[in-house]
C-alpha positions as CSV (number, residue, x, y, z in Angstrom):
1,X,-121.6,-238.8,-89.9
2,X,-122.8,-241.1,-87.0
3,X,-122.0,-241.5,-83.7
4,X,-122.0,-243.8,-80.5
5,X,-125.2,-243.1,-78.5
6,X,-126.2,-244.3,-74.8
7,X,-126.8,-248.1,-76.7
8,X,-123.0,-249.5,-77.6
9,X,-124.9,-251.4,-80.4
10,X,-126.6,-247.9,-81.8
11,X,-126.0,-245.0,-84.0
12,X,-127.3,-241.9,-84.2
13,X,-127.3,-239.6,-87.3
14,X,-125.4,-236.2,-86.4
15,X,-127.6,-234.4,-88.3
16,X,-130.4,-235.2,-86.2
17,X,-128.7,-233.8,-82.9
18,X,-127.4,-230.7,-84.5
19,X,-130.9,-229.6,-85.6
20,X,-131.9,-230.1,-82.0
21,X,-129.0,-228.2,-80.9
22,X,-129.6,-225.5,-83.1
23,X,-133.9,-225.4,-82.4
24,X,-132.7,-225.0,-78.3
25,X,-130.6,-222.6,-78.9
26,X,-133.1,-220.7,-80.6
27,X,-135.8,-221.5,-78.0
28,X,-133.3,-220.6,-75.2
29,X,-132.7,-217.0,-76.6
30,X,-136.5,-216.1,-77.3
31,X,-137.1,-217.6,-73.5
32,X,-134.2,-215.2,-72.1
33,X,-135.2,-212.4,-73.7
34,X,-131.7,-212.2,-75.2
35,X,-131.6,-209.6,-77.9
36,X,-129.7,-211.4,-79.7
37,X,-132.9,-213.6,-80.6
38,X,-133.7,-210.9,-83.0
39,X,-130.6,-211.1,-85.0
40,X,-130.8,-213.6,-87.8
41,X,-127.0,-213.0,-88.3
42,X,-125.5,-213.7,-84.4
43,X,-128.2,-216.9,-84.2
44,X,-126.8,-218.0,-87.4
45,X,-123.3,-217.8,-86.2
46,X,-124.3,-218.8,-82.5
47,X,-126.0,-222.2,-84.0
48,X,-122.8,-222.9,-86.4
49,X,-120.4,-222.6,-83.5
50,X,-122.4,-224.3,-81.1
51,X,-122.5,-227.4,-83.9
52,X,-119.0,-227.0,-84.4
53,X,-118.6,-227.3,-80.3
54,X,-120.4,-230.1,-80.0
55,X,-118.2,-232.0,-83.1
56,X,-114.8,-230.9,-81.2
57,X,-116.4,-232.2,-77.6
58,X,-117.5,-235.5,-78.9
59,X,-114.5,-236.2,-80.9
60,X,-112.3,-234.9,-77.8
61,X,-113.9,-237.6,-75.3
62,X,-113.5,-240.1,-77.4
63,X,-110.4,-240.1,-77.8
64,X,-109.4,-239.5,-74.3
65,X,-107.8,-236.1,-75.3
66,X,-108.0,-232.8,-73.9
67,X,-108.6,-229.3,-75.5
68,X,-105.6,-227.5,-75.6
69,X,-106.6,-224.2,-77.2
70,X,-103.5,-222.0,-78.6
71,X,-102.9,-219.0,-77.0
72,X,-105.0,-216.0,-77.4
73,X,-104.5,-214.0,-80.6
74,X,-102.3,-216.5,-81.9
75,X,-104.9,-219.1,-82.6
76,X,-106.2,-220.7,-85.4
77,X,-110.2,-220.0,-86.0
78,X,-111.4,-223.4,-84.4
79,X,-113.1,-225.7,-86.8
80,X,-116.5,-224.4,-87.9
81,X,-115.2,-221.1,-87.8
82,X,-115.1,-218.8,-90.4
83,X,-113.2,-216.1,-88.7
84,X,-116.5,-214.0,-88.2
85,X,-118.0,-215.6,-85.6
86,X,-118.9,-213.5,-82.7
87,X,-116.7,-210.6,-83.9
88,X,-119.7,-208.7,-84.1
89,X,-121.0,-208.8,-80.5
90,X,-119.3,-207.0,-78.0
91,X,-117.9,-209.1,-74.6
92,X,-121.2,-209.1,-72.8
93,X,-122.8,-210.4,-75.7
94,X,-120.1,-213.1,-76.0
95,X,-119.9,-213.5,-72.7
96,X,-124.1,-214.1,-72.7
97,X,-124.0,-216.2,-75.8
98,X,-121.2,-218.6,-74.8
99,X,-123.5,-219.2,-71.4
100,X,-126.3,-220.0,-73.5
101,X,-124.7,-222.4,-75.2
102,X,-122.8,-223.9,-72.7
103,X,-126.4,-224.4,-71.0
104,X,-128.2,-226.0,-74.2
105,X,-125.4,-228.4,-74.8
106,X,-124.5,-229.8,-71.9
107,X,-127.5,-232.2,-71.2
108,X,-127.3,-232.9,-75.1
109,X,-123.6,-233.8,-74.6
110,X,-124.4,-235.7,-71.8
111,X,-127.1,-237.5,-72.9
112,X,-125.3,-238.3,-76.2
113,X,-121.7,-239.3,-74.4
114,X,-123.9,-241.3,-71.5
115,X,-120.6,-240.8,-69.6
116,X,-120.8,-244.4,-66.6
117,X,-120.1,-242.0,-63.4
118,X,-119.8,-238.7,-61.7
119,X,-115.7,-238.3,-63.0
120,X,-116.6,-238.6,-66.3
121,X,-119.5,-236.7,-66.5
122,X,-117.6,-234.4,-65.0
123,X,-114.3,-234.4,-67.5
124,X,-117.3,-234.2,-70.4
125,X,-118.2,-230.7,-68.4
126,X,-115.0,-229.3,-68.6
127,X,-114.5,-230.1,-72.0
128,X,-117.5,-228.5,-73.2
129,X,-116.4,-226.0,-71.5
130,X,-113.1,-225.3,-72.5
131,X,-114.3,-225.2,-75.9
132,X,-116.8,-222.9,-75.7
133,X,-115.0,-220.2,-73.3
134,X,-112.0,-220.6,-76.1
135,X,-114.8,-219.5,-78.5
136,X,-116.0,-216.6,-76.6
137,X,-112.6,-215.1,-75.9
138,X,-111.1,-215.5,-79.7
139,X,-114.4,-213.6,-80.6
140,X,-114.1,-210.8,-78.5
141,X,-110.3,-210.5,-79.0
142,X,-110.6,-210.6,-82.7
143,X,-113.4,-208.2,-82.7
144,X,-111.0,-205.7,-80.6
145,X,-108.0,-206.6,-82.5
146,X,-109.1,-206.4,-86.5
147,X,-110.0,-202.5,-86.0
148,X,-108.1,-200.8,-89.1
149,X,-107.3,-197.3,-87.3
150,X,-104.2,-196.5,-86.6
151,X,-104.9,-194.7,-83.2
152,X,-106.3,-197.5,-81.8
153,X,-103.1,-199.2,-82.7
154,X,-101.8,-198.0,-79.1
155,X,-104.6,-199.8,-77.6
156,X,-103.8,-203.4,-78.8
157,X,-101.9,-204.3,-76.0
158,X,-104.4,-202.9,-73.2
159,X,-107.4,-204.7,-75.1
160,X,-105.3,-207.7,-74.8
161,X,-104.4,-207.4,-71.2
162,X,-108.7,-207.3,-70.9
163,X,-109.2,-209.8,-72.9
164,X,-106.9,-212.3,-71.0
165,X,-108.4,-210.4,-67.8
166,X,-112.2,-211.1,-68.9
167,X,-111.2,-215.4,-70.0
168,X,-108.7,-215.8,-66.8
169,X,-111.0,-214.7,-64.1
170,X,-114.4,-213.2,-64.8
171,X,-115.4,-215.9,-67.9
172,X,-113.5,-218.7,-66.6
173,X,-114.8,-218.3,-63.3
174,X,-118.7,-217.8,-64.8
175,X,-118.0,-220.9,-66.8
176,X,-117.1,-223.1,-63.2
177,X,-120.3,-222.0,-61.7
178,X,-122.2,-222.4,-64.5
179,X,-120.8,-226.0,-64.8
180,X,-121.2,-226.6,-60.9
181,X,-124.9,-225.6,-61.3
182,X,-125.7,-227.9,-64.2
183,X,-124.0,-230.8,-62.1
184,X,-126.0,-230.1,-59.3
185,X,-129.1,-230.7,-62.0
186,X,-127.5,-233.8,-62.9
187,X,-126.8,-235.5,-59.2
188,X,-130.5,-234.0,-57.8
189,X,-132.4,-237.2,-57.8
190,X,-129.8,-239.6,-57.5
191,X,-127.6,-237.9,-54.4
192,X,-128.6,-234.6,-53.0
193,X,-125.8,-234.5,-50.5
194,X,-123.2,-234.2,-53.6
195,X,-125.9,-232.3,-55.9
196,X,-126.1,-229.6,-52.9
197,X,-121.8,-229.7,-52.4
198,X,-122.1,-228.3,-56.0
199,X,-124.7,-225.6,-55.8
200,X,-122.8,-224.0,-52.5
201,X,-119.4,-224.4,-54.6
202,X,-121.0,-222.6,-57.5
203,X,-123.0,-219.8,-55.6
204,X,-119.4,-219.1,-53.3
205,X,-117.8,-218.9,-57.2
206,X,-120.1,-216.6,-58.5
207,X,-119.4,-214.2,-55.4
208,X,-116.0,-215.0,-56.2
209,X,-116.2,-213.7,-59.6
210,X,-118.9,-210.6,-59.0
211,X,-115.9,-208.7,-56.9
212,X,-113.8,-209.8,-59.5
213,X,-115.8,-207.8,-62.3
214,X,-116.4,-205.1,-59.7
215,X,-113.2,-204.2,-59.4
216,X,-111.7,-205.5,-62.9
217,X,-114.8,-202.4,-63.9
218,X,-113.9,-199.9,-61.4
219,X,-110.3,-199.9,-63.1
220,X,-111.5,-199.6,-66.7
221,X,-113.4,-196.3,-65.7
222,X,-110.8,-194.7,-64.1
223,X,-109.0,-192.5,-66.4
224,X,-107.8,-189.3,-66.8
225,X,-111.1,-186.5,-66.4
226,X,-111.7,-182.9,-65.1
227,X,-109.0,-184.0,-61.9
228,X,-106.1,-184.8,-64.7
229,X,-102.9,-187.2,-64.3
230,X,-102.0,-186.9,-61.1
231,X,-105.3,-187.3,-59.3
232,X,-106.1,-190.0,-61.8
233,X,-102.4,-191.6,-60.4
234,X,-103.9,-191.0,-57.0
235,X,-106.8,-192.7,-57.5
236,X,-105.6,-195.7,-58.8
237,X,-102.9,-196.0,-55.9
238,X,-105.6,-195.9,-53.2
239,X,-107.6,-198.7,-55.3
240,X,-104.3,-200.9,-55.8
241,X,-101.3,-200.2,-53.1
242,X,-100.7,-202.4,-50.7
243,X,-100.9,-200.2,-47.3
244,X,-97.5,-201.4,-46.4
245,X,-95.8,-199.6,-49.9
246,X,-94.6,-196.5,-49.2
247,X,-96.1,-194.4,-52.4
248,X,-95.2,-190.9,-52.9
249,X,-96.4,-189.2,-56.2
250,X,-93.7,-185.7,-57.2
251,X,-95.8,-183.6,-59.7
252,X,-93.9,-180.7,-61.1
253,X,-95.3,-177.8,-63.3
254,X,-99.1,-177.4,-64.7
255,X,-100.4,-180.9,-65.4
256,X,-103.8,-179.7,-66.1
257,X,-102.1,-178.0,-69.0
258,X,-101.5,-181.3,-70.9
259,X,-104.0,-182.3,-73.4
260,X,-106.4,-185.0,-73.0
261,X,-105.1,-187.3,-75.3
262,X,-101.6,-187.0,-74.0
263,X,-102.6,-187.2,-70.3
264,X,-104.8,-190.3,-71.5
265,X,-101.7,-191.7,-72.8
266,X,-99.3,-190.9,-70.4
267,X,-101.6,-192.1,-67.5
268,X,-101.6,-195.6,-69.2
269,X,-97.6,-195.9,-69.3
270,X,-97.5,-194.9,-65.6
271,X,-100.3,-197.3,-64.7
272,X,-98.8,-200.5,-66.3
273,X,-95.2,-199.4,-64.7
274,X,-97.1,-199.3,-61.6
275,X,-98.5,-202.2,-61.9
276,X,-95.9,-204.6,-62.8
277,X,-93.7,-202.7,-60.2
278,X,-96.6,-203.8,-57.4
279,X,-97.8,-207.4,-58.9
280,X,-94.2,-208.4,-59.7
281,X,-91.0,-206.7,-57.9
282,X,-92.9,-206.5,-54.1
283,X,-91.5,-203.0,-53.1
284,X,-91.3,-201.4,-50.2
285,X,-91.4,-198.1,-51.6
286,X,-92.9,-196.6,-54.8
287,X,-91.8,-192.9,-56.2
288,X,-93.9,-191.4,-59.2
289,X,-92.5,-188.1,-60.6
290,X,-94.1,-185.8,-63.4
291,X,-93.1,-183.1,-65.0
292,X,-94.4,-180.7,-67.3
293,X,-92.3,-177.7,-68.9
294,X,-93.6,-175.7,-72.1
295,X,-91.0,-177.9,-73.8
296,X,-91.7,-181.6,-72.3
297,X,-93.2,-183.7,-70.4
298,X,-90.4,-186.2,-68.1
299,X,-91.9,-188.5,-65.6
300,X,-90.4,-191.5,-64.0
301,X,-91.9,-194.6,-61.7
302,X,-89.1,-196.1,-59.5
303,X,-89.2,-198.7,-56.8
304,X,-86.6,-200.6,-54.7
305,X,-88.4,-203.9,-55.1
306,X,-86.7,-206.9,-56.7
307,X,-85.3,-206.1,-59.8
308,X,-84.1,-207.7,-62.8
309,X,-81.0,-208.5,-65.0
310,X,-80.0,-206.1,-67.9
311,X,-81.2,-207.7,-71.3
312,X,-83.6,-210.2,-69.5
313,X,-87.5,-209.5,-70.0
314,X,-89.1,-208.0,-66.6
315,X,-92.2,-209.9,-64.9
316,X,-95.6,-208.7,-66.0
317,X,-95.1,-208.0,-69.5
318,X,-96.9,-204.6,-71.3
319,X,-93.3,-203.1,-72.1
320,X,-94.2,-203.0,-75.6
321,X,-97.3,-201.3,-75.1
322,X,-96.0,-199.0,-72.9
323,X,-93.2,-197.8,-75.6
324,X,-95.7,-198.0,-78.5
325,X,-97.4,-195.3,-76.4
326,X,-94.8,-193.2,-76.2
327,X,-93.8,-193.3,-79.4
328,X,-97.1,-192.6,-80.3
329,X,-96.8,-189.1,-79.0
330,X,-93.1,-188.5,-80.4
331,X,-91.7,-190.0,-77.4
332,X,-89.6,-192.5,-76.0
333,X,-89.5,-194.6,-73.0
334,X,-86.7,-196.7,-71.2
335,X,-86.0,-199.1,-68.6
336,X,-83.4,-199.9,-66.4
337,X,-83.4,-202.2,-63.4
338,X,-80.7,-203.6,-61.1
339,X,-81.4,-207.3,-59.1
340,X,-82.2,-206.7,-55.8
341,X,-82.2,-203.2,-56.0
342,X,-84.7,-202.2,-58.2
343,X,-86.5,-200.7,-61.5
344,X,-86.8,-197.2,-63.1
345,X,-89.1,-196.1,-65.9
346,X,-88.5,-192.8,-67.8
347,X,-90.7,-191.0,-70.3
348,X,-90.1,-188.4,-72.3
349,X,-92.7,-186.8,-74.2
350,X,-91.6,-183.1,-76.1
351,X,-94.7,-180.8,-75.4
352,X,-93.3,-177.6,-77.3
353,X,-96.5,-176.0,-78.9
354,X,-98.8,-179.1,-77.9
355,X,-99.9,-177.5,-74.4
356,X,-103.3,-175.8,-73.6
């Protein structure tokens, strides 16, 4: 295959640029110290995609089109991919691979596109990287969603929701500073002033994106432990109520009796009602009431916020989840919600033999 280089008149063989893609990539991992650099297998797949990227870019720009990746989880493998790629690596080591190749390729791309001024260069940038990002993410969600264990069945949903999470605002936000920083490289000789407009835009993105993970991190470690549900309930309030939501938590009975698993569970359902009941029906007051008898467990989350119609879908999404959970544990879970008046969630969970 050729392409158009910087010369109108010239072609280039694509071979030729794919083995330099692939030698810098290699070079860049040994120089970073990446671990990854000693895994035949993840450079391998790293090189394939980053070939495959660089194809899909190229062919994008010319046309004038842009990338318009499928939804996550729905997607087709990109081309180039074999449905493997990355599905090894956990997110940090998707997340550090897809910068990695974002940084090799870019001055490749450039240099091979020769785009005529700072708006194109710029649409080139984000078309790199949108493909790559779209990469990273079908990696780690396919890598979280192709586990064959029907426990972790329960967990689909949630490893969705961090998925989305990780590609909406930590990755996506990583990928605009890194692309921010790589234009600053580009304008440094020719105009400083716009070269350094970039750099400050980057730096305030990736300060942006650091409290981001901080407290996208603080969330995934709080769980149930020694404290149990309700101080777990507790803790995530103080993290994620707004001040002026009245929040009163009812426990009834001996939580502390109820086994890990089914406090682990439970905690989730009441933490996604939560959720969507702050993000999405703006209440003014929050009620959270648990439980426990030697025969069940009955808790329900009810606000006064906006509501919804009966047999319409409610803001936020994670219902299904939330009811796979319960089901799960031999439970059920329901919903009912009035517009402008508000939203109750009830679990039932039967506890009969099942508590400490």
């Amino acid at each position: 295959m050729l392409i158009h280089t910087a010369q109108p008149d010239s072609y280039r063989d694509l071979s030729t640029v794919h083995q330099e893609i692939c030698r810098s990539i290699r070079q860049a991992l040994r120089r970073d110290g990446n671990e990854l650099a000693d895994r035949q297998d993840a450079v391998d797949e790293l090189t394939t995609q980053a070939c495959a990227v660089f194809d899909e870019v190229t062919t994008a720009v010319a046309r004038g089109e842009p990338l318009d990746p499928a939804p996550l989880g729905d997607a087709p493998a990109p081309a180039g991919d074999d449905g493997r790629s990355w599905r090894g690596l956990d997110w940090a080591h998707s997340l550090r691979a897809g910068t990695t190749l974002f940084e090799v390729m870019l001055p490749i791309v450039l240099r091979e596109l020769a785009p005529a001024d700072e708006e194109a260069a710029t649409r080139v940038s984000v078309v790199l990287h949108q493909a790559v990002l779209s990469r990273v993410a079908r990696g780690s969600l396919a890598r979280m969603t192709h586990l064959p264990d029907r426990v972790l069945a329960s967990r689909r949903e949630e490893r969705r929701h961090i998925a989305r999470e990780l590609h909406d605002r930590v990755l996506h936000g990583i990928g605009l500073a890194l692309q921010g920083i790589d234009m600053h490289r580009y304008h440094a000789e020719t105009s400083p002033a716009l070269a350094r407009a970039k750099l400050d835009r980057a730096a305030g993105l990736l300060r942006q994106t650091a409290h981001t993970l901080q407290h996208f991190t603080t969330e995934l470690r709080r769980s149930v432990g020694e404290g149990g549900l309700e101080r777990a309930l507790r803790s995530y309030l103080e993290a994620h109520a707004d001040p002026a939501v009245k929040v009163a938590i009812h426990p009834k009975g001996n939580l502390l009796a109820l086994p890990a698993h089914i406090g682990e569970e439970v905690y989730l359902i009441l933490r996604e009602a939560v959720r969507n009941a702050l993000r999405h029906a703006s209440p003014s007051r929050l009620d959270i009431t648990v439980e426990v008898t030697d025969r069940d467990l009955r808790a329900t989350v009810t606000d006064d916020g906006c509501g919804f119609p009966v047999g319409s879908s409610p803001a936020g999404g994670g219902l299904p989840s939330m009811r796979e959970r319960a089901q799960l544990l031999g439970g059920r879970l329901s919903l009912s919600s009035v517009p402008s008046v508000g939203t109750v969630v009830e679990v039932h969970i039967p506890l009969e033999g099942r508590l400490r």
